[in-house]
The first five atom37 places (N, CA, C, CB, O) and aatype in JSON, in Angstrom:
{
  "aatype": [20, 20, 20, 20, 20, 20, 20, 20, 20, 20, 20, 20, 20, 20, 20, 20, 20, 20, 20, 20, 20, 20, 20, 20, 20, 20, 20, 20, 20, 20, 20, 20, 20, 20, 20, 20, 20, 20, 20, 20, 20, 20, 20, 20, 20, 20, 20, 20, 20, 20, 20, 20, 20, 20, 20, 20, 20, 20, 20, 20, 20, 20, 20, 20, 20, 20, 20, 20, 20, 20, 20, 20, 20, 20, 20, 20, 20, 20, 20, 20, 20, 20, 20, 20, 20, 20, 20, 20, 20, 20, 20, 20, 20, 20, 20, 20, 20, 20, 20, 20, 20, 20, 20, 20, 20, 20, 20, 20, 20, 20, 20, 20, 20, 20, 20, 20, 20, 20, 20, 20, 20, 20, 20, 20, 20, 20, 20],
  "atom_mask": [
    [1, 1, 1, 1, 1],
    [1, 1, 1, 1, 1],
    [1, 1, 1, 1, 1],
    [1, 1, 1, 1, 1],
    [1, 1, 1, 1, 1],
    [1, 1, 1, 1, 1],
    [1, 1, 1, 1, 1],
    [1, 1, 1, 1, 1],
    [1, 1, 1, 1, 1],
    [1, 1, 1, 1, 1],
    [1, 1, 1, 1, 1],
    [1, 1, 1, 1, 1],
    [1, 1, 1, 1, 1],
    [1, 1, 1, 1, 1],
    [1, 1, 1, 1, 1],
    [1, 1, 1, 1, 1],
    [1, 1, 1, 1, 1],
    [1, 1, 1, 1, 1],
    [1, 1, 1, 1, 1],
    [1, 1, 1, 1, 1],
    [1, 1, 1, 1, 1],
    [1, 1, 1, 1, 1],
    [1, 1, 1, 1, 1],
    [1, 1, 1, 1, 1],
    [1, 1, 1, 1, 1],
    [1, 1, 1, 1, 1],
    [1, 1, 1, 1, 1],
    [1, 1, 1, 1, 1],
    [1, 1, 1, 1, 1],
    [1, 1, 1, 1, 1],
    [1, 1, 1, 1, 1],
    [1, 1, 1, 1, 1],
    [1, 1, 1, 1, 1],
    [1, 1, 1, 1, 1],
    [1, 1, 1, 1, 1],
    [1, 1, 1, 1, 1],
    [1, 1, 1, 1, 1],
    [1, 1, 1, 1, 1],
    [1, 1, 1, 1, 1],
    [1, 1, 1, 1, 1],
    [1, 1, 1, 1, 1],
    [1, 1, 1, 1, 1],
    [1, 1, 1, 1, 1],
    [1, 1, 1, 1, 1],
    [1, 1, 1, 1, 1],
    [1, 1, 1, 1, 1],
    [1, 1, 1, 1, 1],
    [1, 1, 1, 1, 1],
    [1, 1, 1, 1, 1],
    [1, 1, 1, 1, 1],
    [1, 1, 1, 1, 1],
    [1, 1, 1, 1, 1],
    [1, 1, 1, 1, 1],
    [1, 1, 1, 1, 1],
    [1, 1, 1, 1, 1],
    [1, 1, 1, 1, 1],
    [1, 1, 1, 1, 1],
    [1, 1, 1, 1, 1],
    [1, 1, 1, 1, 1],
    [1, 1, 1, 1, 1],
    [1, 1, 1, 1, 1],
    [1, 1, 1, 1, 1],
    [1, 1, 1, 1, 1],
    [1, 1, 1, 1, 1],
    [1, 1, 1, 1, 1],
    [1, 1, 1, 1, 1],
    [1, 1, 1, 1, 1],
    [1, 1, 1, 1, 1],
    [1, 1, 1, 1, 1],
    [1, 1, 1, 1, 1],
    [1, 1, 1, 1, 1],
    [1, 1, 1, 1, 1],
    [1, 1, 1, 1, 1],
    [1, 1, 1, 1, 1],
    [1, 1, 1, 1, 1],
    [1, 1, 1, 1, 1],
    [1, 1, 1, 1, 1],
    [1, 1, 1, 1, 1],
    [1, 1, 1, 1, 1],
    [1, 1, 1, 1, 1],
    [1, 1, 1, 1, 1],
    [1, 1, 1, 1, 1],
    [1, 1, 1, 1, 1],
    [1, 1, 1, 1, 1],
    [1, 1, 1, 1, 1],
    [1, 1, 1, 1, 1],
    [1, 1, 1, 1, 1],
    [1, 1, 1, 1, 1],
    [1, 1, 1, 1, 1],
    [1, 1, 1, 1, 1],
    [1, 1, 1, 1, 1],
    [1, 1, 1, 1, 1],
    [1, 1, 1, 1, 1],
    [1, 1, 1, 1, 1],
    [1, 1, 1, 1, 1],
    [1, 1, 1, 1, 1],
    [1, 1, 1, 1, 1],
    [1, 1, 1, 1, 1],
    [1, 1, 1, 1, 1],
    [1, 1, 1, 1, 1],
    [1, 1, 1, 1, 1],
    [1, 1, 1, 1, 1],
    [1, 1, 1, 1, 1],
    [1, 1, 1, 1, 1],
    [1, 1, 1, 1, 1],
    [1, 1, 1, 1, 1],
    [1, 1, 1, 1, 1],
    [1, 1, 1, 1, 1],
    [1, 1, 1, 1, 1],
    [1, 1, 1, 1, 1],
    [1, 1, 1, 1, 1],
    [1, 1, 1, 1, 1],
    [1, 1, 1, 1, 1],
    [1, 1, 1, 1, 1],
    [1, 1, 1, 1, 1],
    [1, 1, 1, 1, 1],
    [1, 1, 1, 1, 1],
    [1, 1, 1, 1, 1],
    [1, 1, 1, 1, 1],
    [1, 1, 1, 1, 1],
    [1, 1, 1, 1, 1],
    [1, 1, 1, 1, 1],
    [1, 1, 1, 1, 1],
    [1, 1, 1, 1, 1],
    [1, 1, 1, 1, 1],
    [1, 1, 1, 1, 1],
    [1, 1, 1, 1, 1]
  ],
  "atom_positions": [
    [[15.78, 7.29, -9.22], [14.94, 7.45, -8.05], [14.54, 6.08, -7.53], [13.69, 8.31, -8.38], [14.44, 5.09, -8.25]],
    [[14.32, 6.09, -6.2], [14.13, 4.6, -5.41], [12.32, 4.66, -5.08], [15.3, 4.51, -3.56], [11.65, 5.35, -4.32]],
    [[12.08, 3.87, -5.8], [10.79, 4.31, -5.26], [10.36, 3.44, -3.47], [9.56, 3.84, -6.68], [11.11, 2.55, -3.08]],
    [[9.21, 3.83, -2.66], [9.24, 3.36, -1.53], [8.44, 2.72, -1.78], [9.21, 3.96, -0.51], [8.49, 1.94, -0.83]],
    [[7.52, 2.35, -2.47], [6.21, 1.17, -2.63], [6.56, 0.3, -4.19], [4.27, 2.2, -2.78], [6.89, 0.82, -5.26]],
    [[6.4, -0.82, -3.96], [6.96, -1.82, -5.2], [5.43, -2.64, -5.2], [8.68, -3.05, -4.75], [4.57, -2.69, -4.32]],
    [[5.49, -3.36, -6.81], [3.85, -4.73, -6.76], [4.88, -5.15, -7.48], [1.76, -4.61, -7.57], [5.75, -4.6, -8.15]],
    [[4.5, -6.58, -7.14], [4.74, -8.04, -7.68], [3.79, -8.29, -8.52], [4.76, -9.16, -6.67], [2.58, -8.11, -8.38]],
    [[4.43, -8.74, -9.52], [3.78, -9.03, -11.09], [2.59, -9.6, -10.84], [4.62, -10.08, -12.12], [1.67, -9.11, -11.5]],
    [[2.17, -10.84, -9.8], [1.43, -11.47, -9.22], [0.26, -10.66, -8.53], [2.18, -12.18, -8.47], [-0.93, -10.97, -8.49]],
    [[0.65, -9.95, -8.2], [-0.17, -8.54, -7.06], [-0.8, -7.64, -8.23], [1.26, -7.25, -5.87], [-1.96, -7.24, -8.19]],
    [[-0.23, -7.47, -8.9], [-0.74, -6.4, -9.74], [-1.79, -7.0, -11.0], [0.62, -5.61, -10.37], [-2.56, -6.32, -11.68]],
    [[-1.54, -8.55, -11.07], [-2.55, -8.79, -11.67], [-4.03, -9.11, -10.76], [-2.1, -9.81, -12.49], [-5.2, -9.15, -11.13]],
    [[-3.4, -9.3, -9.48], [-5.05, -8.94, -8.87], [-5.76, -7.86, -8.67], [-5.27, -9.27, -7.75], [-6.97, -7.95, -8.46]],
    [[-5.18, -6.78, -8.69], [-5.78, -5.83, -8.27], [-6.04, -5.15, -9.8], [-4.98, -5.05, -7.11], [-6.76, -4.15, -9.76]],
    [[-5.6, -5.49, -11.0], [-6.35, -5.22, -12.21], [-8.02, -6.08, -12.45], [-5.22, -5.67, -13.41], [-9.08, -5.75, -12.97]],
    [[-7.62, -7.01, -11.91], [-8.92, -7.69, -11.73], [-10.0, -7.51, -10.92], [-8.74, -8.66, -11.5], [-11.13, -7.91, -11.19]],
    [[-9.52, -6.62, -9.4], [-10.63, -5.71, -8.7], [-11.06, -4.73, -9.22], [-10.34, -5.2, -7.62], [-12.19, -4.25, -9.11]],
    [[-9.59, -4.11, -10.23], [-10.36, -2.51, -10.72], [-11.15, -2.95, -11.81], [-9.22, -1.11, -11.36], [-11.43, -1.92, -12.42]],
    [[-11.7, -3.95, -12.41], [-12.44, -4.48, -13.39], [-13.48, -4.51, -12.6], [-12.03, -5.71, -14.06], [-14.31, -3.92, -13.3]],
    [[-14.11, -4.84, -11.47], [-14.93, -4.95, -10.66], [-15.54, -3.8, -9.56], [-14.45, -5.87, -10.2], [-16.69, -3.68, -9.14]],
    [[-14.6, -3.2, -9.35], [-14.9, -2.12, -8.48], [-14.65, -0.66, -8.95], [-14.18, -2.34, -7.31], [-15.18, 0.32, -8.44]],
    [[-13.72, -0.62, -10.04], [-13.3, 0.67, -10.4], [-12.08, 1.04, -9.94], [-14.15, 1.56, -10.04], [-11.25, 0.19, -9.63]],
    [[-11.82, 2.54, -9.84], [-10.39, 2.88, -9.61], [-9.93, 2.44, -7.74], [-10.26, 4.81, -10.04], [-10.89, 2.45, -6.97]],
    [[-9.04, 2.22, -7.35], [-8.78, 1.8, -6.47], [-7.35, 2.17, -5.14], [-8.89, 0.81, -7.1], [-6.27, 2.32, -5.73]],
    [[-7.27, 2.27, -4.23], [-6.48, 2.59, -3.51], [-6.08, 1.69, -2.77], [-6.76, 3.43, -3.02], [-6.81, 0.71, -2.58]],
    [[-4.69, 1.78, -2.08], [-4.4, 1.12, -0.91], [-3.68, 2.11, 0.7], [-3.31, -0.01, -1.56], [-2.92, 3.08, 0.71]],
    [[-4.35, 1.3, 1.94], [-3.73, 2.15, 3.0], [-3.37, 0.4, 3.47], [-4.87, 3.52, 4.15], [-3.98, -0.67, 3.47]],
    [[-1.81, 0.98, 3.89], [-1.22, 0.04, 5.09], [-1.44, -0.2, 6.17], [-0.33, 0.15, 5.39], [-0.75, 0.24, 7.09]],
    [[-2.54, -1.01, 6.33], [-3.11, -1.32, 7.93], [-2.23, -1.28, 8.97], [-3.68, -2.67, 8.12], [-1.07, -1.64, 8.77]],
    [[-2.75, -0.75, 10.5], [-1.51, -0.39, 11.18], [-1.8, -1.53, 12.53], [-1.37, 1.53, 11.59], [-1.4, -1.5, 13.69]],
    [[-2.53, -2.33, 11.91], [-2.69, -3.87, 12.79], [-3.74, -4.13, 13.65], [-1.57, -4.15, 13.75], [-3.71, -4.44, 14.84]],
    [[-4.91, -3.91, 12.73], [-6.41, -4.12, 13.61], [-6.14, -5.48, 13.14], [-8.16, -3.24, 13.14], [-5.23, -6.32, 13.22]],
    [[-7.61, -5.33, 12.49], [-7.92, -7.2, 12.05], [-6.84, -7.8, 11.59], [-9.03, -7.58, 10.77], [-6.24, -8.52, 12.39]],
    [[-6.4, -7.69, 10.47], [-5.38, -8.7, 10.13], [-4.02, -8.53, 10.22], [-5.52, -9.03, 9.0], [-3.25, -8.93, 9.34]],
    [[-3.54, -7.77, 11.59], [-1.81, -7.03, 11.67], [-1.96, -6.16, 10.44], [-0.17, -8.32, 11.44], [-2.85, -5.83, 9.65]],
    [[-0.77, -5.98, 10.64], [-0.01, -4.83, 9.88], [-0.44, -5.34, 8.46], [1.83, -4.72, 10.16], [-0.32, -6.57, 8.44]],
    [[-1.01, -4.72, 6.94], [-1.35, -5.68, 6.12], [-1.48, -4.49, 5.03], [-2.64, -6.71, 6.55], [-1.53, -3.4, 5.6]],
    [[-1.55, -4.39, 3.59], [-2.02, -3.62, 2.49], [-3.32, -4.23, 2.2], [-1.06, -3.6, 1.27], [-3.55, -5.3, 1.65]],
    [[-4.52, -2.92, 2.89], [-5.52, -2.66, 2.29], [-6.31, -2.34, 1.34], [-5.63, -2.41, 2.53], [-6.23, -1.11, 1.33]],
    [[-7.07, -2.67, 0.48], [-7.21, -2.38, -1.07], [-8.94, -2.03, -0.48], [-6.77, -4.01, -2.54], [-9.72, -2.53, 0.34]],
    [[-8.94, -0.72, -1.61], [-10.36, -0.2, -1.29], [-10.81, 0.29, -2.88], [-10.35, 1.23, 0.02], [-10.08, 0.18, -3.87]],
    [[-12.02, 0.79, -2.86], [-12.76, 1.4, -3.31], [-11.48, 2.69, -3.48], [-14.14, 1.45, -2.46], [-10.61, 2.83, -2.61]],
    [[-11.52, 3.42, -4.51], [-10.59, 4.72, -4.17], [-11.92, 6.05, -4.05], [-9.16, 5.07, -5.77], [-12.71, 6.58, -4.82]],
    [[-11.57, 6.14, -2.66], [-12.07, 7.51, -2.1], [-13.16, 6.89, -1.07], [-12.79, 8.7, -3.39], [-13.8, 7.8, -0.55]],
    [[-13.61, 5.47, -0.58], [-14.15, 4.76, 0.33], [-13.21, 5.32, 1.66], [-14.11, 3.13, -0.08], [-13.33, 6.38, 2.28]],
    [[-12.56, 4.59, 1.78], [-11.41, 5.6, 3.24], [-11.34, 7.02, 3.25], [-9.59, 5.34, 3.16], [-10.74, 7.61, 2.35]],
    [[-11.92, 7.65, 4.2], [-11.42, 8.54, 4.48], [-10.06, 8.99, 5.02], [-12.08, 8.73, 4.92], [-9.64, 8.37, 6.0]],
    [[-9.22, 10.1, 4.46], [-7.71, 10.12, 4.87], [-7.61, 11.55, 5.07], [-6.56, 9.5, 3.74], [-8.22, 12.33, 4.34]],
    [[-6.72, 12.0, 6.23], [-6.83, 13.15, 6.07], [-5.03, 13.66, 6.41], [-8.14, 13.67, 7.04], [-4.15, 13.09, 5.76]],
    [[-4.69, 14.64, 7.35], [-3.16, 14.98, 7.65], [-2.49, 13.85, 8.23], [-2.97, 16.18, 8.64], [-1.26, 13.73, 8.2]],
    [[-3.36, 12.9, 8.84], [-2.37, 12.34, 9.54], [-1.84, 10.97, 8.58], [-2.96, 12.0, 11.07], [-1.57, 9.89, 9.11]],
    [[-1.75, 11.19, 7.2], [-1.67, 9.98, 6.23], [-0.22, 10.65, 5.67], [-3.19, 9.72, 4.92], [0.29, 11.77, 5.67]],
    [[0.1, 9.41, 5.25], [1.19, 9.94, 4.49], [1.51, 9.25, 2.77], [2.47, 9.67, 5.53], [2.16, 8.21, 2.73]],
    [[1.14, 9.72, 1.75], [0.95, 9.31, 0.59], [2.88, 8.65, 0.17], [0.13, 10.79, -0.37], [3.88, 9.35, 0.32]],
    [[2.87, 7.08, -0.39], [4.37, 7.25, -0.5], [4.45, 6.8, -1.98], [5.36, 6.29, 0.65], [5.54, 6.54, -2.5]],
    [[3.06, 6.7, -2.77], [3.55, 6.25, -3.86], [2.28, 5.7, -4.52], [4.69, 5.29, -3.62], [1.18, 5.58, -3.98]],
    [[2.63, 5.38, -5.86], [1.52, 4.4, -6.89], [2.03, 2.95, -7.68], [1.03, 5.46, -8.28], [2.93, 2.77, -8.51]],
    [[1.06, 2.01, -7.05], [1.47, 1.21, -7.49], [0.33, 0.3, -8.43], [2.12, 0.73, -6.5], [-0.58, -0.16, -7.74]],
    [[0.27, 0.0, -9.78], [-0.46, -0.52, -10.49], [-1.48, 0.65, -10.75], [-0.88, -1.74, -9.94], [-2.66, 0.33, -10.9]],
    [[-1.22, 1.63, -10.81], [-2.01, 2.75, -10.69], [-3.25, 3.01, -9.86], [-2.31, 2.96, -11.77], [-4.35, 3.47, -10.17]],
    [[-2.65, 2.5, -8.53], [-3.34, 2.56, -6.82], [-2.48, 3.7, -6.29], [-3.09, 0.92, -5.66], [-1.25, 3.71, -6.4]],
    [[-3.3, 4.81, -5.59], [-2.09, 5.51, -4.6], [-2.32, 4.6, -3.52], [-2.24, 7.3, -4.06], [-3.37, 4.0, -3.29]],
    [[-1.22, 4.54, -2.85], [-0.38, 3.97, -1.43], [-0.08, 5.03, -0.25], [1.22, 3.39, -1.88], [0.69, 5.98, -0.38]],
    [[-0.83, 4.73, 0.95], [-0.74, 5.88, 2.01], [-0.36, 4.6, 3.33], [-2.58, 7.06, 2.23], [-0.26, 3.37, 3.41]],
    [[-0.26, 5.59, 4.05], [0.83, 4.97, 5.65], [0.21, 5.84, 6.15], [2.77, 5.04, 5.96], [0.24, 6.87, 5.48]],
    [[-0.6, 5.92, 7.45], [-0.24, 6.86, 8.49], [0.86, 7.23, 8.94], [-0.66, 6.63, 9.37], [1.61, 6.27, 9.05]],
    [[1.57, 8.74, 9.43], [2.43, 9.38, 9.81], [2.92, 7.84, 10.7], [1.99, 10.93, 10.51], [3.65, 6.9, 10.35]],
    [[2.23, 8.07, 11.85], [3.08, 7.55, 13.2], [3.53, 5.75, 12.5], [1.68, 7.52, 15.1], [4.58, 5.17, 12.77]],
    [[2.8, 5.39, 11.91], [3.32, 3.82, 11.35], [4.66, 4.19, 10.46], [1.95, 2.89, 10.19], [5.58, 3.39, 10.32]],
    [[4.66, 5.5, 9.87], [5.73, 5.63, 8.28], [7.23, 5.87, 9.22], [5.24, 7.54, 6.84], [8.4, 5.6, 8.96]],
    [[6.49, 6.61, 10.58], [8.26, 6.63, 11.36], [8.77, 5.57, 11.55], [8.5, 7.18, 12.81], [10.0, 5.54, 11.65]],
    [[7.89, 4.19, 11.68], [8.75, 2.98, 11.91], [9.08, 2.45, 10.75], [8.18, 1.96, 12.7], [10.17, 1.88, 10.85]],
    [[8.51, 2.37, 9.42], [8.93, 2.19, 8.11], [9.98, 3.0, 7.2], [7.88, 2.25, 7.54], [10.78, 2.59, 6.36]],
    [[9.73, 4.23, 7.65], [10.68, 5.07, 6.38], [12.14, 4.98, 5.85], [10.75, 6.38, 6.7], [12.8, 5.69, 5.1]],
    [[12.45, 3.55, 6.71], [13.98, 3.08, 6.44], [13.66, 1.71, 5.72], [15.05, 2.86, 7.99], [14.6, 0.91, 5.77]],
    [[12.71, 1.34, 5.17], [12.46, 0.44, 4.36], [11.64, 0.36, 3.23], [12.22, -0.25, 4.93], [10.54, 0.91, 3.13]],
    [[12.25, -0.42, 2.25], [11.51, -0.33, 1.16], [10.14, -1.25, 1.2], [12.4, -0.67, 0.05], [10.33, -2.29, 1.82]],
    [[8.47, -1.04, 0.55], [7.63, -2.12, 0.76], [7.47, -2.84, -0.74], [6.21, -1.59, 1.44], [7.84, -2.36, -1.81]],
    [[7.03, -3.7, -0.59], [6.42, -4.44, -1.64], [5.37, -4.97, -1.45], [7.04, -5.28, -2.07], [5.21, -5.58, -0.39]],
    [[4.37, -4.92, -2.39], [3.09, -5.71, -1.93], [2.8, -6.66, -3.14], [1.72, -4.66, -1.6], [2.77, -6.39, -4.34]],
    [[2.58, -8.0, -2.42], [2.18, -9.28, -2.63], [1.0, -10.1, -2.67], [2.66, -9.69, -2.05], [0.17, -9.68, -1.87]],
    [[0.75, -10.75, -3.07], [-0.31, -11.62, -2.64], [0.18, -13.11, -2.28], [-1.37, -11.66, -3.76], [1.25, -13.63, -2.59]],
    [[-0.75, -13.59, -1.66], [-0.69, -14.94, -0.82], [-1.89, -15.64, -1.12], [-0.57, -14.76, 0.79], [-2.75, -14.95, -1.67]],
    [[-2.19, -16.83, -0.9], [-3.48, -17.73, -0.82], [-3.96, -17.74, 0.82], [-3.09, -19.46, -1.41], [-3.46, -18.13, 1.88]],
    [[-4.91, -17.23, 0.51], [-5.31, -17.99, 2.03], [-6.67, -16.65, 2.81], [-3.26, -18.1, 3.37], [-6.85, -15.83, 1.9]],
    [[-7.21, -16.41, 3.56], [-8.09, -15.43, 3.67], [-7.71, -15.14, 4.94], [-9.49, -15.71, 3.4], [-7.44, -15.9, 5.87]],
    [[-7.74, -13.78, 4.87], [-7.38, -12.56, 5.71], [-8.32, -12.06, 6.16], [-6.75, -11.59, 5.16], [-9.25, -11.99, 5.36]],
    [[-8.66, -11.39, 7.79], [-9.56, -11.24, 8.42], [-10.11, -9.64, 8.69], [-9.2, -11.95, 9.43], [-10.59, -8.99, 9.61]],
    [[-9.63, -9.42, 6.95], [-9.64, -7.77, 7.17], [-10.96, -7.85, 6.08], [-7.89, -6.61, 6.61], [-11.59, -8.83, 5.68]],
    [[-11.15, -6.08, 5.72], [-11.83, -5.69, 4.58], [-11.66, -5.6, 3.78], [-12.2, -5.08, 4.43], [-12.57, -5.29, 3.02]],
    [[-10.17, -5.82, 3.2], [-9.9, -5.26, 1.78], [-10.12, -6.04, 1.1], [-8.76, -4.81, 1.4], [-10.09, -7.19, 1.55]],
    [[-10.47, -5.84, -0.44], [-11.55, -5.94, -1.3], [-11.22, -7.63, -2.33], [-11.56, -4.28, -2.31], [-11.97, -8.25, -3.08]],
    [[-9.62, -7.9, -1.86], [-9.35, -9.04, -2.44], [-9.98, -10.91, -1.43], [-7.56, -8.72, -2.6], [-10.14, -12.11, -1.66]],
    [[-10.07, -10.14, -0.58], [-10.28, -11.47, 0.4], [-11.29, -12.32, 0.12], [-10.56, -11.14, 1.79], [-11.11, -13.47, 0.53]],
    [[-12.61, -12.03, -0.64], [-13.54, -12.73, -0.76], [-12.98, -13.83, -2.28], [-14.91, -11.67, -0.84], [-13.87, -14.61, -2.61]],
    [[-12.06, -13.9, -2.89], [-11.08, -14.05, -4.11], [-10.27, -15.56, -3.03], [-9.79, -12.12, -4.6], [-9.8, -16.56, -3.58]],
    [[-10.29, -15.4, -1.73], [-9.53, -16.2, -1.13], [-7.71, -16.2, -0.9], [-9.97, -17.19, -1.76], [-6.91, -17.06, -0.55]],
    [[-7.59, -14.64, -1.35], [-6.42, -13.93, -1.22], [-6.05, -13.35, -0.28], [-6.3, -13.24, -1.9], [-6.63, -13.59, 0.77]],
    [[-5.01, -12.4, -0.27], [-5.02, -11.46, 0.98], [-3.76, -10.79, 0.21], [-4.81, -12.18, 2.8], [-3.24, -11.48, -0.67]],
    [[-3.18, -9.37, 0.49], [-1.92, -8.72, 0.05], [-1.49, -8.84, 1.25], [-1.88, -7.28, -0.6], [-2.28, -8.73, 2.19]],
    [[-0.01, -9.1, 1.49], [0.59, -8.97, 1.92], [2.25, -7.88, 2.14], [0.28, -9.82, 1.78], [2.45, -7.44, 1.0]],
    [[2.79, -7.62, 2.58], [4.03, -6.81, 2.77], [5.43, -7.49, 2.9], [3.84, -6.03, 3.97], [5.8, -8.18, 3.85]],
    [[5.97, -7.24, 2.01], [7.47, -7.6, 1.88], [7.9, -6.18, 2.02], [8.01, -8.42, 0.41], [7.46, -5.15, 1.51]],
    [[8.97, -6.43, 2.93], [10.1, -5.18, 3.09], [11.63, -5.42, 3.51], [9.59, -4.2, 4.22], [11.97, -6.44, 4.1]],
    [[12.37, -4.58, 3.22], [13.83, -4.83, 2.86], [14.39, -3.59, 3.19], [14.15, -5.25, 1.36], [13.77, -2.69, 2.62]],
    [[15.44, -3.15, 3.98], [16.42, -2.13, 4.39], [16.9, -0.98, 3.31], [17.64, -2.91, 4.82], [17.93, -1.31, 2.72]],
    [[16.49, 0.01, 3.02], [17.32, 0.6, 2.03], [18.88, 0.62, 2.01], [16.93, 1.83, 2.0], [19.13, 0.64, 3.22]],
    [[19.83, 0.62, 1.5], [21.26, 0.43, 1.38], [21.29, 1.88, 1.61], [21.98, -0.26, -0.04], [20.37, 2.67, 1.42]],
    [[22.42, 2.12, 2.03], [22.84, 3.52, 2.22], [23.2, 4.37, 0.98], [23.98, 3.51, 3.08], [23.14, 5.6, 1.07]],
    [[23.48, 3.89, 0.08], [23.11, 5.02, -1.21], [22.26, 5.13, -2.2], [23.93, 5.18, -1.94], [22.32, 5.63, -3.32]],
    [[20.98, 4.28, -1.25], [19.84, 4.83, -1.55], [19.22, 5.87, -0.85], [19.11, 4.0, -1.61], [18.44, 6.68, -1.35]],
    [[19.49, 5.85, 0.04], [19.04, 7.01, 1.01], [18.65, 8.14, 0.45], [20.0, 7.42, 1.89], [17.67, 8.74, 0.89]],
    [[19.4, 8.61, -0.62], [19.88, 9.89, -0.73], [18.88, 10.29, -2.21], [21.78, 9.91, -0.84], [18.58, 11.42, -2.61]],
    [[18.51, 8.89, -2.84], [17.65, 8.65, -3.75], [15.93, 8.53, -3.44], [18.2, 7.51, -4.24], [15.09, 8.57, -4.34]],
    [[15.74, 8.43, -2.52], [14.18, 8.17, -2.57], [13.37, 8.99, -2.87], [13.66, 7.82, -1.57], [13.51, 10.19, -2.65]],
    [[12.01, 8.27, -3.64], [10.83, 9.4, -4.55], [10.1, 9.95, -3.03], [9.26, 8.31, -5.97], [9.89, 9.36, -1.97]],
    [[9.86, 11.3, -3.48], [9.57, 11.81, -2.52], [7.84, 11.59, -1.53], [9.92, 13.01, -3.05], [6.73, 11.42, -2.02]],
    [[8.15, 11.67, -0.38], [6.5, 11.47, 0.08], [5.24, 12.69, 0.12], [6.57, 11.0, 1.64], [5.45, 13.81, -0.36]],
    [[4.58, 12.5, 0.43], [3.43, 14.02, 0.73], [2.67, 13.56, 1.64], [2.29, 14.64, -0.58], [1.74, 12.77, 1.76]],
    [[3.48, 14.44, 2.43], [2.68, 14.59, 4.19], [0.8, 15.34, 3.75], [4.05, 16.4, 5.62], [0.61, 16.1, 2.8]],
    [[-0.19, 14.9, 4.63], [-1.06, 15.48, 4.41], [-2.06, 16.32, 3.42], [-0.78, 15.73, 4.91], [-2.78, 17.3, 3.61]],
    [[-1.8, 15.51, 2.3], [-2.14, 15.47, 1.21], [-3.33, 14.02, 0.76], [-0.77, 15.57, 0.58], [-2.95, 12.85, 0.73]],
    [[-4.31, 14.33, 0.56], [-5.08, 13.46, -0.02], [-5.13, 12.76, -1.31], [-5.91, 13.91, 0.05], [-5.05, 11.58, -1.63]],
    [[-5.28, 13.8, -1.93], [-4.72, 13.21, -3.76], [-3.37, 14.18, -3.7], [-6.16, 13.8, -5.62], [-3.09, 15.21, -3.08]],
    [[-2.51, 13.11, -4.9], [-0.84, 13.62, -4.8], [-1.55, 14.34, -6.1], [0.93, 12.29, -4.95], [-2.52, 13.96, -6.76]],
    [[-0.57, 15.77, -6.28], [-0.44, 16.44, -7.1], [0.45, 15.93, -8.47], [-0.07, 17.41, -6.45], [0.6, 16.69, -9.42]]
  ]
}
């Protein structure tokens, strides 16, 4: 199975270090207020999410959501989330750290296509 959300070894040790601080934790893919397009890290269950989200995965044991209308322009790519140095003009919970997550993404190959873990439309917590 291909999964659609990936963390960098680097990424995932920050956000073990928020859930040390904040508790269990989530991410939604900003769809480009404050800081563009960007992976948001929250509080898990701080965001409200409802049908129009689209759950694509767990990463570091964070669920990962997209809004519908952003996932139609993504769903042909794989993401990865990163971190960077530098401070980001959003809310999510790493920035005061002097961090920010960022998005790496890459084309699925065509016989992956046929492989990818599946998503859940309108679903809040994945089953």
């Amino acid at each position: 199975m291909v999964e659609r959300v990936l963390v960098t070894k680097e990424a995932s040790a920050v956000i073990d270090q928020l859930r040390q601080q904040h508790g269990p934790l989530m991410f939604h893919q900003s769809g480009g207020c404050c800081d563009g397009s960007s992976p948001m890290c929250y509080p898990a269950g701080e965001l409200m999410l409802d049908e129009s989200d689209v759950w694509l995965g767990n990463i570091a044991d964070c669920d990962f959501y997209m809004s519908k209308d952003q996932f139609e322009y993504w769903k042909h790519t794989q993401l990865t989330v990163d971190i960077t140095k530098g401070r980001g003009s959003s809310f999510s919970l790493e920035i005061p750290l002097g961090l920010r997550f960022v998005i790496k993404s890459r084309l699925y190959k065509d016989e992956e296509l046929n492989q990818l873990s599946p998503i859940r439309y309108g679903e809040i917590t994945p089953s």
